[in-house]
C-alpha positions, 0 to 999 in steps of 0.5 A: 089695286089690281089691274084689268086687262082689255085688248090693248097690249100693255101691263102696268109698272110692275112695281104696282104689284100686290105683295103676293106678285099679283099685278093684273087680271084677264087679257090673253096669251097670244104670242104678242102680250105673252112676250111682252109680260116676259120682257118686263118680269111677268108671267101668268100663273092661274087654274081653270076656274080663274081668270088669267092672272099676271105676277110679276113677285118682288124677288125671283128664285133664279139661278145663276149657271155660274153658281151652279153646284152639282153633287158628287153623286149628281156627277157620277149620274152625268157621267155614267151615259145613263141619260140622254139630253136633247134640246127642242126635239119634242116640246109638245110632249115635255110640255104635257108631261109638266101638266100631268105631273102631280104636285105637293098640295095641288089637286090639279094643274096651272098648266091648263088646256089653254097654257099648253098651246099658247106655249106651244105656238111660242115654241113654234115662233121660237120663242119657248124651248125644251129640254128633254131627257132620254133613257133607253129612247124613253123620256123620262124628264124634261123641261121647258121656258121663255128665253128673253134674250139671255135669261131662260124663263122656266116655266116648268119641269118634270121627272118620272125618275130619279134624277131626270129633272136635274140633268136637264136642268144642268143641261140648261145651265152648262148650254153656255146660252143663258147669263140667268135662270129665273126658278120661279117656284123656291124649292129646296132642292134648287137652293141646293144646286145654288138657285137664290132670290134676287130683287125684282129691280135687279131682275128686271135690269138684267132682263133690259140688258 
């Protein structure tokens, strides 16, 4: 059963998911319903010709930092000085730059119009950060997420060369901010770096404490 939202701020167990994560449909992203899906395991996920719809999956893709594994040649690129890496300097572009970026087997974007400036009034309330990569005074990649507390929700990442994208991330990971890194999407090179699935309970539990 899929659950209709209206004005009232509250979501349904998540527990009462679909097996694809589905959980609920339509409501709103003001700051106030947003924080409150991110504080129980959900998140939402749809394209411009859907409603908003709200998942909540039964396992997370999530990374641990201190399981974090970082290539020898991933380590000469941190060490080379080649990047530069800041934190909350320019949300706004790494949040466009996510939404322009082309994805495998996808002709458009999740991140709609209207994704980006519920993210962006987060930002501003202090709630969504970023992490942006410098090369030469250019970004060139970034990443951006919902910290509850001390689990970073990413929603998104971008890279526009090589390697980019996994800097920030190990900037993110080594922050010393953050016991959890939810993924969300599995990709190989994230399992590569140590990221794996947990329960939705034991990802909820941590969210919670």
């Amino acid at each position: 059963m899929i659950f209709r939202l209206d004005e009232r701020l509250v979501f349904p167990d998540p527990e009462l998911a679909e097996d694809d994560g589905l959980l609920a449909v339509e409501g709103d992203l003001s700051p106030e319903r947003l924080l409150l899906a991110y504080h129980n395991g959900i998140f939402p996920w749809y394209s411009d010709d859907t409603p908003i719809l709200w998942y909540s999956p039964h396992e997370r893709f999530v990374l641990f930092p201190g399981e974090l594994k970082i290539s020898k040649s991933m380590r000469q690129v941190l060490n080379s000085g080649r990047f530069t890496v800041t934190t909350d300097l320019d949300f706004e572009s790494v949040i466009r730059a996510c939404a322009a970026a082309p994805r495998e087997g996808q002709d458009g974007t999740w991140i709609t119009y209207e994704m980006q400036e519920a993210y962006i009034n987060l930002h501003r309330l202090g709630h969504a950060h970023s992490y942006e990569v410098w090369e030469n005074n250019i970004l060139v990649g970034g990443l951006y997420g919902v910290a509850v507390g001390q689990v970073f929700c990413g929603e998104s990442m971008f890279s526009k060369v090589s390697n980019a994208s996994k800097t920030a991330l190990i900037s993110l990971c080594t922050s010393g901010l953050y016991n959890l890194i939810d993924c969300q999407v599995h990709t190989d090179h994230l399992t590569s770096m140590g990221a794996r699935d947990i329960s939705r309970k034991e990802y909820i539990q941590m969210l919670k404490s």
